[in-house]
CHARMM internal coordinates of N, CA and C (Angstrom, degrees):
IC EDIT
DIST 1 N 1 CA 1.4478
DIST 1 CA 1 C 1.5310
ANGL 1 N 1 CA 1 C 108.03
DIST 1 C 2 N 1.2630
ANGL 1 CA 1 C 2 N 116.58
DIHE 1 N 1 CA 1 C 2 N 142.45
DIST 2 N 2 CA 1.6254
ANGL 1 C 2 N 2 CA 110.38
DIHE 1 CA 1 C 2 N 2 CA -167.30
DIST 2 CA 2 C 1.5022
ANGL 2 N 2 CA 2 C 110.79
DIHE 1 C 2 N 2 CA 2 C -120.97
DIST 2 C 3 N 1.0510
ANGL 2 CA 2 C 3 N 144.94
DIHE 2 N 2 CA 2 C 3 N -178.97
DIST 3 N 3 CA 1.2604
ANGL 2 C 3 N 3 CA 133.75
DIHE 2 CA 2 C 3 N 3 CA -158.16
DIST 3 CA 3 C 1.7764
ANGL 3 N 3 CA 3 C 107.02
DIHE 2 C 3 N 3 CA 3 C -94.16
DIST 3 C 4 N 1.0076
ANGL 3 CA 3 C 4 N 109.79
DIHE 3 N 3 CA 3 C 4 N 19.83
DIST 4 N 4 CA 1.6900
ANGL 3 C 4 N 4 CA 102.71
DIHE 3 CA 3 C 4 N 4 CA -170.10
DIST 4 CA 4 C 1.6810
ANGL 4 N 4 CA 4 C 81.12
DIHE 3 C 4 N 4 CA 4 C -112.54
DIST 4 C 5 N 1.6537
ANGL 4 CA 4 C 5 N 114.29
DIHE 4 N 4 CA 4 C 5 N -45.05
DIST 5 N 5 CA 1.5747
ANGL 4 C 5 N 5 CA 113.40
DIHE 4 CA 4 C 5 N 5 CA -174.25
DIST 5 CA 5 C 1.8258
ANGL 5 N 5 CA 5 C 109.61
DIHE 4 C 5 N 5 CA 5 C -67.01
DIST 5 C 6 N 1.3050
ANGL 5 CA 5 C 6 N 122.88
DIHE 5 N 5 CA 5 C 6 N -10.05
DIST 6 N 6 CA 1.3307
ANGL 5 C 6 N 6 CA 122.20
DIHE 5 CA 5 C 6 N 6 CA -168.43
DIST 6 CA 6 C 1.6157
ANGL 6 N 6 CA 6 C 95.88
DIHE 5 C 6 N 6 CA 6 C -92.60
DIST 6 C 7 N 1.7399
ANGL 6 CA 6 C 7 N 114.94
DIHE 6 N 6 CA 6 C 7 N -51.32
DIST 7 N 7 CA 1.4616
ANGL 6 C 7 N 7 CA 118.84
DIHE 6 CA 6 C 7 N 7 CA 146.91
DIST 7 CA 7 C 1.2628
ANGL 7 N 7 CA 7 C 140.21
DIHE 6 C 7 N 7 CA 7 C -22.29
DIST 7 C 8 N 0.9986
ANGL 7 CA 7 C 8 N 121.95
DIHE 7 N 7 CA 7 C 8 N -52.47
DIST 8 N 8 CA 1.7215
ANGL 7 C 8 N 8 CA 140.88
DIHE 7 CA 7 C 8 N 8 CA 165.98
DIST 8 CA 8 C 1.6057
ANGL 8 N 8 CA 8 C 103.02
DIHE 7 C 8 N 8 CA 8 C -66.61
DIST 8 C 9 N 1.2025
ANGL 8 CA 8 C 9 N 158.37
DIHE 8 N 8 CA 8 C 9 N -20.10
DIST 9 N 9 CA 1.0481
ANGL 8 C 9 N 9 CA 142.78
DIHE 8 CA 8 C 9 N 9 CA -128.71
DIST 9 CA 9 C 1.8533
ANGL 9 N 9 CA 9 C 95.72
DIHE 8 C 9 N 9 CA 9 C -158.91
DIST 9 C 10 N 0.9981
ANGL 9 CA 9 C 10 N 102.02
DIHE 9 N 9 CA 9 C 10 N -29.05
DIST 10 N 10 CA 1.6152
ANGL 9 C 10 N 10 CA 102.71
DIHE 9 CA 9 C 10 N 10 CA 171.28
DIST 10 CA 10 C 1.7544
ANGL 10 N 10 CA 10 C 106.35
DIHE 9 C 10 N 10 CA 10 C -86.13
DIST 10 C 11 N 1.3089
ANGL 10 CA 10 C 11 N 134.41
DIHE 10 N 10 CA 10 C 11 N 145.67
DIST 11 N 11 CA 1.5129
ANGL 10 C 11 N 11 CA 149.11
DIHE 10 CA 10 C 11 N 11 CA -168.30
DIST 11 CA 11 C 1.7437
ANGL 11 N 11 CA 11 C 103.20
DIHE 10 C 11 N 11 CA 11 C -106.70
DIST 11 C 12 N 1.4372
ANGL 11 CA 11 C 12 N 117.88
DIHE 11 N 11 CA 11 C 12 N -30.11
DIST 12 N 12 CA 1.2529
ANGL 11 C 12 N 12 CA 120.33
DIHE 11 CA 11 C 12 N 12 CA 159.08
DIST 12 CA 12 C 1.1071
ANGL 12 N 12 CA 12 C 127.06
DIHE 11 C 12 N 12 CA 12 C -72.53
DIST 12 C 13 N 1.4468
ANGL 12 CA 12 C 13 N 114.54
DIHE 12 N 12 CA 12 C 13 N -41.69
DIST 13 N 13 CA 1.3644
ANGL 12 C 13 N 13 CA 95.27
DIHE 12 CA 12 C 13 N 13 CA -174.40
DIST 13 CA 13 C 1.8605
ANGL 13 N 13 CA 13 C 111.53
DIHE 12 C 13 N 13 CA 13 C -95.88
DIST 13 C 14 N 1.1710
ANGL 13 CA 13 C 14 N 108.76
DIHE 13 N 13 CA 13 C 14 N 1.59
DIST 14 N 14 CA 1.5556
ANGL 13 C 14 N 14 CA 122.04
DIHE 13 CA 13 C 14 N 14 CA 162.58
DIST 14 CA 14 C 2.2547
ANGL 14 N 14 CA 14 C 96.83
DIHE 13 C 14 N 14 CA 14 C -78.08
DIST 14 C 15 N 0.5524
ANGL 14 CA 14 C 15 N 93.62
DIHE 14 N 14 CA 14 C 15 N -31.45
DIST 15 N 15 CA 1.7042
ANGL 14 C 15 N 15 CA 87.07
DIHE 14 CA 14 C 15 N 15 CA -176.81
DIST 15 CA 15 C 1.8417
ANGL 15 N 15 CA 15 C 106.98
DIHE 14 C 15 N 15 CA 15 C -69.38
DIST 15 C 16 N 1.6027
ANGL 15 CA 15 C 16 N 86.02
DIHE 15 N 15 CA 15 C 16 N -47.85
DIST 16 N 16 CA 2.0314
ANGL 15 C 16 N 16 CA 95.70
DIHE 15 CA 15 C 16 N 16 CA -170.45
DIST 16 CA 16 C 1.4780
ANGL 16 N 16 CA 16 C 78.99
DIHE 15 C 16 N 16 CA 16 C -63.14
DIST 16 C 17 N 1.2539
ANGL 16 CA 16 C 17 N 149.38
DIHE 16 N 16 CA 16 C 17 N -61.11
DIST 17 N 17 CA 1.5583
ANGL 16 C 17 N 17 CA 132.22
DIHE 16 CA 16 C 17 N 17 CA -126.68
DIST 17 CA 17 C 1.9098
ANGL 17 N 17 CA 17 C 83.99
DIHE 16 C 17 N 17 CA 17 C -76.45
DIST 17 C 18 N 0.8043
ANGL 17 CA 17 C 18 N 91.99
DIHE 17 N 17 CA 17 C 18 N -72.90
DIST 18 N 18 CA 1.6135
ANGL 17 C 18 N 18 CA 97.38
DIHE 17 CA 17 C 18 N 18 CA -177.04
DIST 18 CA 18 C 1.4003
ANGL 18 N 18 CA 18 C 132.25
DIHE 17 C 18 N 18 CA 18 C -19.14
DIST 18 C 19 N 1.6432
ANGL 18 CA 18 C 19 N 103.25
DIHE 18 N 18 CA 18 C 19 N -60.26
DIST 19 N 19 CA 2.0015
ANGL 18 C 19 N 19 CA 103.90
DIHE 18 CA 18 C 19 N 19 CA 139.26
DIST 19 CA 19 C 1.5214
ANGL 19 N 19 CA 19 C 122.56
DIHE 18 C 19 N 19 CA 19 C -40.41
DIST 19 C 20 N 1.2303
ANGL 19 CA 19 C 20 N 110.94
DIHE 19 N 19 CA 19 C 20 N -54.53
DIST 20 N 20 CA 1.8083
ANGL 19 C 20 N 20 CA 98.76
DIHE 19 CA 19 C 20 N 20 CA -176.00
DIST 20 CA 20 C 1.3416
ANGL 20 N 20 CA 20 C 98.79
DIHE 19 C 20 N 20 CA 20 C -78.76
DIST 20 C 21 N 1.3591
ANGL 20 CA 20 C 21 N 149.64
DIHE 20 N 20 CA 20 C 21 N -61.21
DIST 21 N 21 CA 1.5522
ANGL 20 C 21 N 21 CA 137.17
DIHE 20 CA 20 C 21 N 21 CA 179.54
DIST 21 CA 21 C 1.6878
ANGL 21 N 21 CA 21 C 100.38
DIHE 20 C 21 N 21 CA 21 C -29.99
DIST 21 C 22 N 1.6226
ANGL 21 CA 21 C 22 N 141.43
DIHE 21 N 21 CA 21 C 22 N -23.99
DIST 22 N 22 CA 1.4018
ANGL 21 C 22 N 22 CA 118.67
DIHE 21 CA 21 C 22 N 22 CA -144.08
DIST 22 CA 22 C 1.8356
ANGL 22 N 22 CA 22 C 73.71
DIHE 21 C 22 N 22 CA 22 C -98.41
DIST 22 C 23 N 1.5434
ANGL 22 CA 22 C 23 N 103.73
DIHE 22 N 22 CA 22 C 23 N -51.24
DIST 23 N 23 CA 1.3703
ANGL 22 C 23 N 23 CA 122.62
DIHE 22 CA 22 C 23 N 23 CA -164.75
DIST 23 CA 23 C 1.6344
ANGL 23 N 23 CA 23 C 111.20
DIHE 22 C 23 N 23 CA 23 C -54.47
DIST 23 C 24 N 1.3310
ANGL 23 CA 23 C 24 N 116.00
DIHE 23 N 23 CA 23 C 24 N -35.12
DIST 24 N 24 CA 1.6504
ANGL 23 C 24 N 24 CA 124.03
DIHE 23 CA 23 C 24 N 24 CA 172.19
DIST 24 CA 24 C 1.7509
ANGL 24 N 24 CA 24 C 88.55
DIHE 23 C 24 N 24 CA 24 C -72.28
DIST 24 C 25 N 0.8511
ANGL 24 CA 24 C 25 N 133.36
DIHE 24 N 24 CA 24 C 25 N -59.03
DIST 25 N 25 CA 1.6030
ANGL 24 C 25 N 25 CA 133.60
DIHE 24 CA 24 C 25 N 25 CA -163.89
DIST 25 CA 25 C 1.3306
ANGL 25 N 25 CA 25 C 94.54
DIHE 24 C 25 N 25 CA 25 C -40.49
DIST 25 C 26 N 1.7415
ANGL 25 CA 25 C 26 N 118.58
DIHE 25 N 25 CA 25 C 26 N -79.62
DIST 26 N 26 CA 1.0976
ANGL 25 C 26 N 26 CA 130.78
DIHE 25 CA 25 C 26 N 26 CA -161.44
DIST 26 CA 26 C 1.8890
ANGL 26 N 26 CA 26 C 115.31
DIHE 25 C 26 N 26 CA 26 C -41.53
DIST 26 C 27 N 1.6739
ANGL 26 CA 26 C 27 N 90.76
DIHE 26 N 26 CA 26 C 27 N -45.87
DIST 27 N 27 CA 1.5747
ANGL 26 C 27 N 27 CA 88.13
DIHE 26 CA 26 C 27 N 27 CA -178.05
DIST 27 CA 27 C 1.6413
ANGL 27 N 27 CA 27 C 136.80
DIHE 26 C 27 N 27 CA 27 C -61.89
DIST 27 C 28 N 1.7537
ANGL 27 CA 27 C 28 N 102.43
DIHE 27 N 27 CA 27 C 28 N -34.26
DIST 28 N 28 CA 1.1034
ANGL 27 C 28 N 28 CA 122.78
DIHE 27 CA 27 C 28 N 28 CA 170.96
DIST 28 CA 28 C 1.5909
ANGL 28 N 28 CA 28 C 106.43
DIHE 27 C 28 N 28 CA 28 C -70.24
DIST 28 C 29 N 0.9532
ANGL 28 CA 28 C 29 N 122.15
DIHE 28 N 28 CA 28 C 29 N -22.91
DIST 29 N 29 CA 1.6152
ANGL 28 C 29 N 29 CA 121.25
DIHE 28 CA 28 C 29 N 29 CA 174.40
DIST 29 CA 29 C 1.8038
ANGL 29 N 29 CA 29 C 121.60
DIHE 28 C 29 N 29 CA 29 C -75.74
DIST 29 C 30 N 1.8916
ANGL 29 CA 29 C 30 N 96.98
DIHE 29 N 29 CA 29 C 30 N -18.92
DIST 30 N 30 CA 1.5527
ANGL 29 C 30 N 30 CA 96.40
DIHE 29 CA 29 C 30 N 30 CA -171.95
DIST 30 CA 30 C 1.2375
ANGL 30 N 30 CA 30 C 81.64
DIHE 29 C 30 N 30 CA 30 C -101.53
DIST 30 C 31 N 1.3785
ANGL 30 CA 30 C 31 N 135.23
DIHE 30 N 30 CA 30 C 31 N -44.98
DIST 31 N 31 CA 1.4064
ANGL 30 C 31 N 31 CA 126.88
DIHE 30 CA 30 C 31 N 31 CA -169.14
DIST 31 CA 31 C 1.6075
ANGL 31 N 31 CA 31 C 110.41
DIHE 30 C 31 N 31 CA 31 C -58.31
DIST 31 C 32 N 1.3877
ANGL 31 CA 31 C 32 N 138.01
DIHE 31 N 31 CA 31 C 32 N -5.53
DIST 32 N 32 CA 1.4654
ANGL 31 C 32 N 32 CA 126.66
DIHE 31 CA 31 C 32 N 32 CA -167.38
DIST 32 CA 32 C 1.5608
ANGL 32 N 32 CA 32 C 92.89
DIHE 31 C 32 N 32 CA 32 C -144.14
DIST 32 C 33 N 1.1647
ANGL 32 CA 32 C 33 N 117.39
DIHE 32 N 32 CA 32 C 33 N 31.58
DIST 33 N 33 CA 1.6524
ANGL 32 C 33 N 33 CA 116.39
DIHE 32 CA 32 C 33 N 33 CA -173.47
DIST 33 CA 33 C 1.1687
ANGL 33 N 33 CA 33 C 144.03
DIHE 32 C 33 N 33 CA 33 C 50.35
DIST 33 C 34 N 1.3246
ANGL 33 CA 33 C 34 N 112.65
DIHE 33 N 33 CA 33 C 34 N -3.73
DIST 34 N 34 CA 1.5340
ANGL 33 C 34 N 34 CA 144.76
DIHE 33 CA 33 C 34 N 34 CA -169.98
DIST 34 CA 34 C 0.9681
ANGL 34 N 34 CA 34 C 125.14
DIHE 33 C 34 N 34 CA 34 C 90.89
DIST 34 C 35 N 1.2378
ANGL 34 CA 34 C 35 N 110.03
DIHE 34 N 34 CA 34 C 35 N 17.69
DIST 35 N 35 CA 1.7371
ANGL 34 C 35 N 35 CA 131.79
DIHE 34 CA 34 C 35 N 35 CA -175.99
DIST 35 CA 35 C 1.5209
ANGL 35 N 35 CA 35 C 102.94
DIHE 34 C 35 N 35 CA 35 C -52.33
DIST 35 C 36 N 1.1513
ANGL 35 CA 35 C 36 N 104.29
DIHE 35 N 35 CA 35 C 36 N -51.31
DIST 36 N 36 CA 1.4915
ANGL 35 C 36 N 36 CA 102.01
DIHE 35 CA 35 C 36 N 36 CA -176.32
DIST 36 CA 36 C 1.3684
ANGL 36 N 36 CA 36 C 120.25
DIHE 35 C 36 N 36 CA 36 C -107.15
DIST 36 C 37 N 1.3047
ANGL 36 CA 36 C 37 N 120.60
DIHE 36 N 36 CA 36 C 37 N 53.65
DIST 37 N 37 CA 1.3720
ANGL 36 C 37 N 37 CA 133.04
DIHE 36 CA 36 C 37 N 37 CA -155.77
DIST 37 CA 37 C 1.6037
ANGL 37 N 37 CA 37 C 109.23
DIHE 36 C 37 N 37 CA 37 C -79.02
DIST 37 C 38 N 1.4275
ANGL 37 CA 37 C 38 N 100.24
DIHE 37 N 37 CA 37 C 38 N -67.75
DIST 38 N 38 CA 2.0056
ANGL 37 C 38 N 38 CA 102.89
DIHE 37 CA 37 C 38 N 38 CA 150.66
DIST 38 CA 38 C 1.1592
ANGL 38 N 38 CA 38 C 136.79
DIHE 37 C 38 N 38 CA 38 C -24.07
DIST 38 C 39 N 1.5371
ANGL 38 CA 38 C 39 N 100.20
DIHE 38 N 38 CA 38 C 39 N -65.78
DIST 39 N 39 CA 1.5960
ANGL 38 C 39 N 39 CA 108.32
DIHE 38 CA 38 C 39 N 39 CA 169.43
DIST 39 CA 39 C 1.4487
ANGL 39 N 39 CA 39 C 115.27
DIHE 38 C 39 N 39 CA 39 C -61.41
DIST 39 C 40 N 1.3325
ANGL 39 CA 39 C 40 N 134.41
DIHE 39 N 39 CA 39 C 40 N -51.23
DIST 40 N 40 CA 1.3467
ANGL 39 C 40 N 40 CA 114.91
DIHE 39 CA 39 C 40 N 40 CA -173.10
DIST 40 CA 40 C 1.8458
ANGL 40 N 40 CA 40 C 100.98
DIHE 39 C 40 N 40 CA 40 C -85.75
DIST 40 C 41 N 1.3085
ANGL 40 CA 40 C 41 N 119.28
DIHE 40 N 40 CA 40 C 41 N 38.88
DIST 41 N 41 CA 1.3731
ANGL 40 C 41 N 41 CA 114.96
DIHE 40 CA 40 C 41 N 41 CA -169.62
DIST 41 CA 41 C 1.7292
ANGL 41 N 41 CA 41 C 72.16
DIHE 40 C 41 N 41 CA 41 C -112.39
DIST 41 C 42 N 1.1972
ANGL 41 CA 41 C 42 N 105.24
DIHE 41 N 41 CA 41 C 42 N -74.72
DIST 42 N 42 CA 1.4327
ANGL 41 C 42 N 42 CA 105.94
DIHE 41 CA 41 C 42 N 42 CA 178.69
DIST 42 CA 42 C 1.4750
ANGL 42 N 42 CA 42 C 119.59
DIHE 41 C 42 N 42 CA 42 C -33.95
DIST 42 C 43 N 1.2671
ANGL 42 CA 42 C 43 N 122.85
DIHE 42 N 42 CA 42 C 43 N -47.61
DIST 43 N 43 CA 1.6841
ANGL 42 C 43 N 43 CA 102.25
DIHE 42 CA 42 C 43 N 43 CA 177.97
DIST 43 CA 43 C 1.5398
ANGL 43 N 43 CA 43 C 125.76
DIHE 42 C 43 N 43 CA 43 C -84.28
DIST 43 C 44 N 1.1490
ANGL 43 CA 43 C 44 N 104.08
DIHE 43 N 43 CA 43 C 44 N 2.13
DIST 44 N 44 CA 1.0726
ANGL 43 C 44 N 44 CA 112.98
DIHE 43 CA 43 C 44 N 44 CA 175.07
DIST 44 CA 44 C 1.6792
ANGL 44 N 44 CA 44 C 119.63
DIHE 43 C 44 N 44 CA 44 C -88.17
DIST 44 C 45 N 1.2375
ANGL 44 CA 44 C 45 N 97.89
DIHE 44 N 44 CA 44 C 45 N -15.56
DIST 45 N 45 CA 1.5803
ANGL 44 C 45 N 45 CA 116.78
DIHE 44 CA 44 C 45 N 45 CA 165.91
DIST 45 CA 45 C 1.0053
ANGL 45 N 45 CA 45 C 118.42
DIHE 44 C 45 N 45 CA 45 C -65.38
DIST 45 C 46 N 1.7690
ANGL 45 CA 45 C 46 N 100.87
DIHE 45 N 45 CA 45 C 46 N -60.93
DIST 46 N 46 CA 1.4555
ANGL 45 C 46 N 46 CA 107.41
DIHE 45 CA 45 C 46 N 46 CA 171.66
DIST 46 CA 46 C 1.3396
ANGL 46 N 46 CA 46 C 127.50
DIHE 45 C 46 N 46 CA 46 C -40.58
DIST 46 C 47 N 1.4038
ANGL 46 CA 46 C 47 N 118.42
DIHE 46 N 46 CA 46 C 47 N -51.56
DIST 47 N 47 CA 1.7235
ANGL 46 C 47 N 47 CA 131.51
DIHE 46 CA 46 C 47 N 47 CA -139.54
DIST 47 CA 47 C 1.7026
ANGL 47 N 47 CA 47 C 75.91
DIHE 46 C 47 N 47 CA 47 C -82.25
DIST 47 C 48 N 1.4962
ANGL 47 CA 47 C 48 N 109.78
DIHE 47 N 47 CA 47 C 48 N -59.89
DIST 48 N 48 CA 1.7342
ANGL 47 C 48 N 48 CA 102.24
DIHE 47 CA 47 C 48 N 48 CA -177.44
DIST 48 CA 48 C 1.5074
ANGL 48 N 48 CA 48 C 125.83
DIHE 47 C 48 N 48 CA 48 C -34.03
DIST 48 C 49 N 1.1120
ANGL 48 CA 48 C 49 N 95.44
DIHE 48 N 48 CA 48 C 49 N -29.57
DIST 49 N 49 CA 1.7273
ANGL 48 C 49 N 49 CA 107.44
DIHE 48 CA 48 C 49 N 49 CA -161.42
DIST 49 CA 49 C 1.4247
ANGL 49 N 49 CA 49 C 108.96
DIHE 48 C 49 N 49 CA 49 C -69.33
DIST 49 C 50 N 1.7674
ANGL 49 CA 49 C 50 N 87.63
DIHE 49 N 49 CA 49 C 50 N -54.74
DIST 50 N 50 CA 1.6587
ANGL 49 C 50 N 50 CA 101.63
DIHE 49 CA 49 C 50 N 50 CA 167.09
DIST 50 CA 50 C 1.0595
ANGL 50 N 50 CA 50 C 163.78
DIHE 49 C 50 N 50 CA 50 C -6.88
DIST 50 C 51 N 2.0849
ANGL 50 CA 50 C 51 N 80.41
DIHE 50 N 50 CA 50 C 51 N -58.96
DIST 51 N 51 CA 1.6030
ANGL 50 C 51 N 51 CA 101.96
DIHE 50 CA 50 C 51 N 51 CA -165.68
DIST 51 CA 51 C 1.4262
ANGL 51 N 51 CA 51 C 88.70
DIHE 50 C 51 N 51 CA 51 C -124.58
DIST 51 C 52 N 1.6004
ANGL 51 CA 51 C 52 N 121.04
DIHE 51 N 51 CA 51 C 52 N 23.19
DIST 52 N 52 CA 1.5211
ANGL 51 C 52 N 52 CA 103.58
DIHE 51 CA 51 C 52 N 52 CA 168.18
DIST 52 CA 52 C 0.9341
ANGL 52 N 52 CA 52 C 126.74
DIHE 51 C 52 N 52 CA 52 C 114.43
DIST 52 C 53 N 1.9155
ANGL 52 CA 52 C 53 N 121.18
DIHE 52 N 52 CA 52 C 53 N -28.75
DIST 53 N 53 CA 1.4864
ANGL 52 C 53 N 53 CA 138.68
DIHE 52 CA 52 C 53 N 53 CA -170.67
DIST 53 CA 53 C 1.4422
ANGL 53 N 53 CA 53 C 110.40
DIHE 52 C 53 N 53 CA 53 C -94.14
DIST 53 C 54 N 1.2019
ANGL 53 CA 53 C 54 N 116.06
DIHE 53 N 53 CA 53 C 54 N 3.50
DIST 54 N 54 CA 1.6667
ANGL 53 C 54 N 54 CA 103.04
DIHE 53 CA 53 C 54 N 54 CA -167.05
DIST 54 CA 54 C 1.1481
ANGL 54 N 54 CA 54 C 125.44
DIHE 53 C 54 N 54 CA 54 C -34.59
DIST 54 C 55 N 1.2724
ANGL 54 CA 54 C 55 N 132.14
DIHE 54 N 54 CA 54 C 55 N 170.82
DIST 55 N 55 CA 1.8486
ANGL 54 C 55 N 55 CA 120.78
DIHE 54 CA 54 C 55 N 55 CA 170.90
DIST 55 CA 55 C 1.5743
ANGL 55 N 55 CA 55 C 89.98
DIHE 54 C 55 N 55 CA 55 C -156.67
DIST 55 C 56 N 1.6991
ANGL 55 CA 55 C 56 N 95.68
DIHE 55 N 55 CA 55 C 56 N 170.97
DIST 56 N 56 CA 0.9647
ANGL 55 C 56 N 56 CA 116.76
DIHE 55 CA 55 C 56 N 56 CA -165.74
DIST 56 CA 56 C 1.7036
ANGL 56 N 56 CA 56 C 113.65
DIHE 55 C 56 N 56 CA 56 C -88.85
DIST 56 C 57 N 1.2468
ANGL 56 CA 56 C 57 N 131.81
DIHE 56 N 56 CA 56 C 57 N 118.96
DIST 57 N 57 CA 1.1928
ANGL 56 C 57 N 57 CA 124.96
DIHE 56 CA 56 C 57 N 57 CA -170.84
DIST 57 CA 57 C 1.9461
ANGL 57 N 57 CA 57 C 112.66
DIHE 56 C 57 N 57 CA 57 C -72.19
DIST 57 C 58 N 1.3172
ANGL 57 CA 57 C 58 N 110.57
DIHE 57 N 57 CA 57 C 58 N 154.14
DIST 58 N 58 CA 1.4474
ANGL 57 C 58 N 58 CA 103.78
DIHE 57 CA 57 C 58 N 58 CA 175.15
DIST 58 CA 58 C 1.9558
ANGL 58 N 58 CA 58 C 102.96
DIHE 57 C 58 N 58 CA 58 C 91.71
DIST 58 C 59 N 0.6745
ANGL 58 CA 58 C 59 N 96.43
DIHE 58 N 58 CA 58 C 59 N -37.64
DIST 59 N 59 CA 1.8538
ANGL 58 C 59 N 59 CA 101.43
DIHE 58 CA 58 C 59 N 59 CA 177.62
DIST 59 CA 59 C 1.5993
ANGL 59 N 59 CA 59 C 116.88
DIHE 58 C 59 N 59 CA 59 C -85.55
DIST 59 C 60 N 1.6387
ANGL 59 CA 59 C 60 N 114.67
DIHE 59 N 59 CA 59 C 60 N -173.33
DIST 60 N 60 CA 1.2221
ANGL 59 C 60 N 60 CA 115.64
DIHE 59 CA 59 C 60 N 60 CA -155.00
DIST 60 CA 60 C 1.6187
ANGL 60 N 60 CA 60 C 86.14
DIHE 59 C 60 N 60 CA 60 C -84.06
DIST 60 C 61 N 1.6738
ANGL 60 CA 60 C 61 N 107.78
DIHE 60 N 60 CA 60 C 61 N 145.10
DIST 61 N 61 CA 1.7739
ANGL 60 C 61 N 61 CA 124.14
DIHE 60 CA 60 C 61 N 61 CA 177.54
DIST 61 CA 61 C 1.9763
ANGL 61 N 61 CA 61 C 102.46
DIHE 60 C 61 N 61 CA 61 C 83.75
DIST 61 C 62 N 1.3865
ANGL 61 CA 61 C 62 N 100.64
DIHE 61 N 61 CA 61 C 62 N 21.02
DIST 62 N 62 CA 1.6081
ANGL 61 C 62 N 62 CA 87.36
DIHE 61 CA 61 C 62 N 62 CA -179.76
DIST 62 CA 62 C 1.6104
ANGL 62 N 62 CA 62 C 98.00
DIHE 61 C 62 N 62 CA 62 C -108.99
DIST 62 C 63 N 1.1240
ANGL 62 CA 62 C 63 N 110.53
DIHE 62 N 62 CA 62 C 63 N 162.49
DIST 63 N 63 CA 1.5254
ANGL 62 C 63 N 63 CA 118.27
DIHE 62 CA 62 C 63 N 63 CA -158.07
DIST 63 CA 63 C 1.8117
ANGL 63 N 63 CA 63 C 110.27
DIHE 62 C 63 N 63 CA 63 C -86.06
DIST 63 C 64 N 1.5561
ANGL 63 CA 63 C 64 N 107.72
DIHE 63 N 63 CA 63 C 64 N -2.35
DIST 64 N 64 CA 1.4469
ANGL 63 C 64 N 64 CA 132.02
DIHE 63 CA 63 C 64 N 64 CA 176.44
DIST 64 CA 64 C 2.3248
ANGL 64 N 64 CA 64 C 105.93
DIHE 63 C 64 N 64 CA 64 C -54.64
DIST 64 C 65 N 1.6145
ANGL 64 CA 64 C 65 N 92.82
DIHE 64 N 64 CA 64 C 65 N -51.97
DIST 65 N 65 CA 1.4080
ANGL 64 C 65 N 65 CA 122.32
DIHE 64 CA 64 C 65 N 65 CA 175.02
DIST 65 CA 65 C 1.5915
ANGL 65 N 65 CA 65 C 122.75
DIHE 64 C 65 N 65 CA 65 C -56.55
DIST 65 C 66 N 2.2020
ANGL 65 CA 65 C 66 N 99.63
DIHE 65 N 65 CA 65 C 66 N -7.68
DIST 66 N 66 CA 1.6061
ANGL 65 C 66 N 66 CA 100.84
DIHE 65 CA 65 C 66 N 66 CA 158.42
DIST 66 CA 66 C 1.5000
ANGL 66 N 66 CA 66 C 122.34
DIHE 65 C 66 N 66 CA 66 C -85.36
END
COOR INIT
IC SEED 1 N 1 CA 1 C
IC BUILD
């Protein structure tokens, strides 16, 4: 089992990533003015998707609610 499958399968450590993905989001958004608000909206979709966490946009914990 490799560390991306121990990742996927734990609910904690899918929760912590999810705080720092919102918290990396947020920063890169104050640091560049929101210039790139889309674009890092979009990879941040991605990387979630990735590793298992995706969520649903428009609902409660979506980044729409800043």
């Amino acid at each position: 089992m490799g560390i991306f499958d121990r990742f996927k399968s734990s609910q904690a450590a899918k929760d912590k990533a999810k705080r720092a993905s919102d918290a990396a989001e947020k920063r890169v958004n104050e640091k560049t003015g929101g210039k790139y608000k889309d674009q890092v909206d979009t990879a941040q979709q991605k990387a979630e998707e990735r590793f298992g966490m995706g969520r649903e946009r428009g609902g409660e914990g979506s980044r729409d609610d800043r």
